[in-house]
N, C-alpha and C positions, 0 to 999 in steps of 0.2 A: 366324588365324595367317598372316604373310606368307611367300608363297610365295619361295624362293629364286630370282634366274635362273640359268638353267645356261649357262656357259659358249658360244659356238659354235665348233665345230672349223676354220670359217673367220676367225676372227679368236685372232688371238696375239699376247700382250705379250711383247718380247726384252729388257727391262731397260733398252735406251737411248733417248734420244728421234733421232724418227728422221726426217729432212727430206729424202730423197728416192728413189725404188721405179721400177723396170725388171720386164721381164722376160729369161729366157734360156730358147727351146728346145733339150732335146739331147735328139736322136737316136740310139737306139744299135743300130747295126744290127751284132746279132753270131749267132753261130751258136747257137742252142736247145739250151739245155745239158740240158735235158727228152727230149729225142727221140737218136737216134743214125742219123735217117736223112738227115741232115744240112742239114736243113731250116735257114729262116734267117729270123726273124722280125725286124720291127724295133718298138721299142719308144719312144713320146716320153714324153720327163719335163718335166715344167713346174718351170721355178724362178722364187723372186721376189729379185731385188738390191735391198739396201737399204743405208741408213749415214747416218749422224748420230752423236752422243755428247755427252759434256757439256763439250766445247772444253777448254779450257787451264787451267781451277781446278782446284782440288785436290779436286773433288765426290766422287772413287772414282767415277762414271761412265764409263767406258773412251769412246774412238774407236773405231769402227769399221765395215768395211763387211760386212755378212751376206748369206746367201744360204741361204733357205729353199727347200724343196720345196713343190710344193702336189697334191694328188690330187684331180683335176678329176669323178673319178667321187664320190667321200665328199662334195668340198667341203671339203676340207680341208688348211688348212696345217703343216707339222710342229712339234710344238712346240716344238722349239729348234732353229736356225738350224742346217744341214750343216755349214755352214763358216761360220767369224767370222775375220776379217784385223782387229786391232787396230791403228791407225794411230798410235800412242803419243799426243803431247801435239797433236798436229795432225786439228782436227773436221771432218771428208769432209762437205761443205756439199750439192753437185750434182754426180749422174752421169749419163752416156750410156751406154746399153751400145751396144755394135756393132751393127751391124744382122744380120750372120752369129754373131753369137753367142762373136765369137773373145776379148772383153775388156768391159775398163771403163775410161772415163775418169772422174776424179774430181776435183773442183775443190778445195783446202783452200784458209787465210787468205792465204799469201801466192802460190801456184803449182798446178800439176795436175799430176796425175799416170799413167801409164798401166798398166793391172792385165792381165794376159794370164789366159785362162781357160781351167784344166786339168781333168785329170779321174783321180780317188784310183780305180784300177782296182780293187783290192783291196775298197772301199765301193760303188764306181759310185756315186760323186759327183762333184759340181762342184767346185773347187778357185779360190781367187784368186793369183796369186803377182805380185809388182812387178816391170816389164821392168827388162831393162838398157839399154833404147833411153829415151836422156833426151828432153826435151822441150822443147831449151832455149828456144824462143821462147815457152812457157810456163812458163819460171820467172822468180820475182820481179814478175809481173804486178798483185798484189794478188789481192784476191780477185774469182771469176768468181761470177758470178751465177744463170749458165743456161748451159749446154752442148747441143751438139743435132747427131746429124748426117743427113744426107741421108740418102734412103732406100736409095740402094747403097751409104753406107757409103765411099764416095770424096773428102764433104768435111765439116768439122769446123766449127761456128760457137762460137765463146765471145763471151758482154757481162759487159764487166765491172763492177764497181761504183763504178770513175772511167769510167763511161762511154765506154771504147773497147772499138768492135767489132771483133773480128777473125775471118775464114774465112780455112781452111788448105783445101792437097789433102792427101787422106790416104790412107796413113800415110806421103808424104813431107813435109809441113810445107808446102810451099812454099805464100806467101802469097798467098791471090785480093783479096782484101780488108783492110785495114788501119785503120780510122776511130776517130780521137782526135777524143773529143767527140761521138759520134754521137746519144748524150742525157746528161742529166745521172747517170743511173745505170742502166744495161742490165738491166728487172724478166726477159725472157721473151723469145723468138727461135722461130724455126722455120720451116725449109726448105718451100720447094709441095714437092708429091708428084715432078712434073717435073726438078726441082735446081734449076730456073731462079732463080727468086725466094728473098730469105729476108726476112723480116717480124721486125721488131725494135719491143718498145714501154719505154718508159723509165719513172720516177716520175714524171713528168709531161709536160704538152706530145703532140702528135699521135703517133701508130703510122708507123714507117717501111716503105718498100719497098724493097729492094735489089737492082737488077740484077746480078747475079753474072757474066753475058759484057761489060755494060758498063762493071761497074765504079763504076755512079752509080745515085741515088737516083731510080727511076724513078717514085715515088710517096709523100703525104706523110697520112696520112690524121685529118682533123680531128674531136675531139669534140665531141659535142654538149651546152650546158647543164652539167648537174652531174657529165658525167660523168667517170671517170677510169679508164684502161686499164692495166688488170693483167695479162692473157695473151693469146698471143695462138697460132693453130693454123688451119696450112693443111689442106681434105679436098679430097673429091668428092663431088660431086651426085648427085640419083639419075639424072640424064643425064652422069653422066660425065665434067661439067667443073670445073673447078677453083675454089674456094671458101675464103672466108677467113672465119673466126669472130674477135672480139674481147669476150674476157669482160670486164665494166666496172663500178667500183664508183657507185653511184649513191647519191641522198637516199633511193630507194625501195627500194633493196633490190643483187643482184645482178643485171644483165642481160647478153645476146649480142648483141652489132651482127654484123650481117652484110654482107660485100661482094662483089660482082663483082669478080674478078681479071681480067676485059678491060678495063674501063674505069675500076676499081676506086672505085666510088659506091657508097657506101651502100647496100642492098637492104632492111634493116628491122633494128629494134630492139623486143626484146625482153624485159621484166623478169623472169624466172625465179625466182626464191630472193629473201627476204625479207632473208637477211641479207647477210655481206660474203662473196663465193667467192676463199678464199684458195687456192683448186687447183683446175687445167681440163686437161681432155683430151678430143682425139675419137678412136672408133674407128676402126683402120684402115681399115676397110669405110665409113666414112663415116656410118653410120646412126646414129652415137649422141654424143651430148656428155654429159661429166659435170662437176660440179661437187663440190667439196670446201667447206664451209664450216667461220667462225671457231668454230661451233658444235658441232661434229663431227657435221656431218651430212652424208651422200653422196646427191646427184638425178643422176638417169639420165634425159636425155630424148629423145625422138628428134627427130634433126635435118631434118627438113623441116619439123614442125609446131610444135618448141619445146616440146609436151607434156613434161610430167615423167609418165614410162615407171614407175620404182622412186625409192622414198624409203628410205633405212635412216636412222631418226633415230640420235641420238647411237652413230655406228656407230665412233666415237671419242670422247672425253671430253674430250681437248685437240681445237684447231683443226685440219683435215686440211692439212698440210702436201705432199703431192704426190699425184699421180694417174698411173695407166697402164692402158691397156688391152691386154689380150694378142691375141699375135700372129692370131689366131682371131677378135677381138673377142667372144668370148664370157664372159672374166671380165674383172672388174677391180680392180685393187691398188690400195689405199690407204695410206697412212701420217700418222704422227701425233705431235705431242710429247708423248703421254699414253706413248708405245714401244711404240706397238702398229701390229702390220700386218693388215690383211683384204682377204678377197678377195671378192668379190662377183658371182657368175652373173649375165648378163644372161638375163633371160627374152623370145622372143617375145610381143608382145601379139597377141591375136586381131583384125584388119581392124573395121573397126567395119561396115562392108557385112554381113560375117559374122555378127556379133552381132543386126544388123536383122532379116535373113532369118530366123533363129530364133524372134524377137518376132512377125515377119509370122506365120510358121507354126502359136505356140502360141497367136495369135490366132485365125488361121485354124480350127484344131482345135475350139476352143469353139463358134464358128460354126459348123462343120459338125455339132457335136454336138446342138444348139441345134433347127438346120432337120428333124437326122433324128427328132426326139423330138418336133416342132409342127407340123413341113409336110411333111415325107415325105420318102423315102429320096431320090429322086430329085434334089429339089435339093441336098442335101447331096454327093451325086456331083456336080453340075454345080460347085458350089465349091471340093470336091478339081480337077477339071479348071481353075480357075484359079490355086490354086495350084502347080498343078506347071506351067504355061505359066509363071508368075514364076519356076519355079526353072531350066528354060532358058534363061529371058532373062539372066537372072543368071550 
C-alpha cells in the first residue's frame, strides 16, 4: 500500500500563483496583559508578503498581494493568508518591502504602486492599505521588472522592461539616476550593502555597475562562453568586504561568477545546480546563497565554498519564482506558480575539522582498546596521552 505524504506545516498553497515573497518583522512591544505588575514584554512576529494572480483573463484567479504569518518555533506557515489586498484586473508582478517594515512597493503591467503597512489591533495583525501619496514618476512606465531598495531604505531602484533604469531618493522621488536604454530589458538590480553601487543585468549582453555619486557607469562586467546572466546580489565576505555574486544560466547547468567590487574582475566561477536557477538570493549575513530552480527545487549553499548546504527537492512543483531570506538569515521564503509558499530553516552544518576530530578519536579508542587487551595497559595510556595533546592543539 502506498504510503500517503503528509502535508508540511512549512509549505502552503494560497490558490494564486504567486511571482514574488518578502519579509516583515513586527515587533509589538506592549504591556503583559497576563500579569498586573505591569511588566512589558515584547514580542516579534514574522510575516511573509507575497502577490501574483492570474493577470487580466477571466480565469476567476483573483490579483492579489497576501501576507502570511510564520511561526519560527513550529516551522510553520498559517494556512491562509492574515490578510489578502485584492488588486482587481491588475497582476502585482514585483515587490520591495521597506527595509523598516513601514510598506510595499508593487510593480503592475503599466505603473507601481505604494501599500502602507498597518496593523488590525483588535486581531494583532498586519494590514495592507493603498497610500494616498501617488507616485507619479511611476506611473504609465510600463512594466518594472525588479524593484530594490537600499538597505536604509533612502533609495528606490526600478528596471524596467524597455530597459530603463531608474533610482529615486526616498520617499521624496527625486531622481539620482535616470538611464533609457541601460539594456535591452532590466532581468535583476541590487544595491551594495554601502548604497554606493547598484548592479543591474539585462536579457542579454554584460552585468552593469552604477555609480550612484557619480552618476556613470563605473563598470561593465563581461561573460564568459555560454554563459548568460540572470541575477545578480551584492553581500560580504567573511572578512567583511564587499562582494558581488552573479547567478548564470549556462549549457552545464546553473552557476555563480564571483567578483571583486575594488577592481571588479572576476574572482571564480562556479557550476552549482544542474538545471536552469530561475530564483537567487543571499543572506543578509552573507553566509548563504540560494537558488530557486525551473524544477522546483530549493539549494542552499554556503558562500565561501559554493557547497550545496540543503536541497528540498520538488519543494515546489511549478518553477521557483522568487527567493528571500529573513531578516535573521535563518529561514527562507520561497514562492511559486504551482500558489504555493514555503519557508525553509536554514541549518548550521557542523566544521568539517569537527567532524575529523571525532573520526581521529573513535579511531583512536579502537587502538587503545586493541594495545590494552595485546600489549598492556601501559601503552594504551601512552596513546590516550596523544590523543588528548591532539585535542589542545585543536
Amino acid at each position: 500500500m502506498r504510503r500517503k505524504k503528509i502535508p508540511s506545516p512549512s509549505s502552503m498553497k494560497y490558490g494564486v500563483p504567486l511571482y514574488s515573497v518578502g519579509w516583515v518583522i513586527f515587533k509589538d512591544l506592549d504591556r503583559d496583559r497576563s500579569s498586573n505588575n505591569g511588566e512589558v514584554s515584547n514580542s516579534t512576529q514574522y510575516y511573509v508578503v507575497s502577490a501574483g494572480g492570474g493577470g487580466e483573463g477571466r480565469s476567476g484567479i483573483p490579483n492579489a498581494i497576501l501576507i502570511s504569518s510564520f511561526n519560527s518555533d513550529a516551522n510553520s506557515l498559517s494556512d491562509v493568508p492574515v490578510f489578502k489586498l485584492e488588486t482587481r484586473s491588475d497582476l502585482p508582478y514585483r515587490t520591495a518591502v521597506h527595509p523598516n517594515g513601514g510598506g510595499v512597493l508593487c510593480s503592475f503591467p503599466n505603473s507601481c504602486r505604494w501599500y502602507e503597512m498597518g496593523e488590525k489591533e483588535e486581531l494583532c495583525k498586519l494590514i495592507l492599505k493603498e497610500s494616498d501619496k501617488l507616485q507619479p514618476l511611476l506611473e504609465n512606465v510600463g512594466q518594472q521588472l525588479s524593484l530594490a531598495f537600499n538597505n536604509e531604505g533612502s533609495a528606490l531602484a526600478a528596471g524596467g522592461e524597455d530597459g530603463n533604469l531608474r533610482v529615486f531618493e526616498w520617499p521624496s522621488m527625486v531622481i539620482i539616476l535616470d538611464e533609457a536604454g541601460a539594456h535591452k530589458s532590466v532581468k535583476d538590480l541590487d544595491f551594495s550593502p554601502d548604497g554606493k553601487y547598484l548592479v543591474s543585468v539585462g536579457n542579454s549582453g554584460p552585468a552593469k555597475v552604477w555609480d550612484l555619486t557619480s552618476k556613470t557607469t563605473t563598470a561593465s562586467l563581461l561573460k564568459e562562453n555560454d554563459e548568460v546572466f540572470c541575477f545578480c546580489r551584492f553581500s560580504v565576505s567573511n572578512d567583511m568586504n564587499q562582494v558581488l555574486y552573479i547567478a548564470a544560466a549556462t549549457g552545464k547547468g546553473g552557476s555563480i561568477v564571483t567578483w571583486d567590487t575594488k577592481t571588479w574582475k572576476r574572482i571564480g566561477s562556479k557550476t552549482v545546480v544542474r538545471d536552469t536557477i530561475s530564483a537567487f538570493s543571499v543572506s543578509p549575513d552573507g553566509k548563504f546563497l540560494a537558488c530557486g530552480t525551473t524544477q522546483g527545487d530549493v539549494f542552499i549553499l554556503n558562500s565561501a565554498s559554493k557547497q550545496v548546504q540543503t536541497v528540498v527537492r520538488k519543494a515546489h512543483l511549478g518553477f521557483v519564482t522568487a527567493l528571500s531570506f529573513s531578516h535573521d538569515s535563518r529561514a527562507l521564503a520561497s514562492v511559486s506558480l504551482d500558489s504555493s509558499a514555503r519557508v525553509t530553516l536554514i541549518e548550521e552544518k557542523r566544521e568539517a575539522g569537527e567532524l575529523s576530530l571525532w573520526v581521529v578519536f573513535v579511531l583512536l579508542l579502537a587502538v587503545v582498546a586493541y594495545f590494552m587487551k595485546n600489549q598492556g595497559i601501559q601503552l594504551g595510556v601512552t596513546v590516550l596521552k596523544i590523543f588528548k595533546s591532539l585535542v589542545e592543539l585543536s
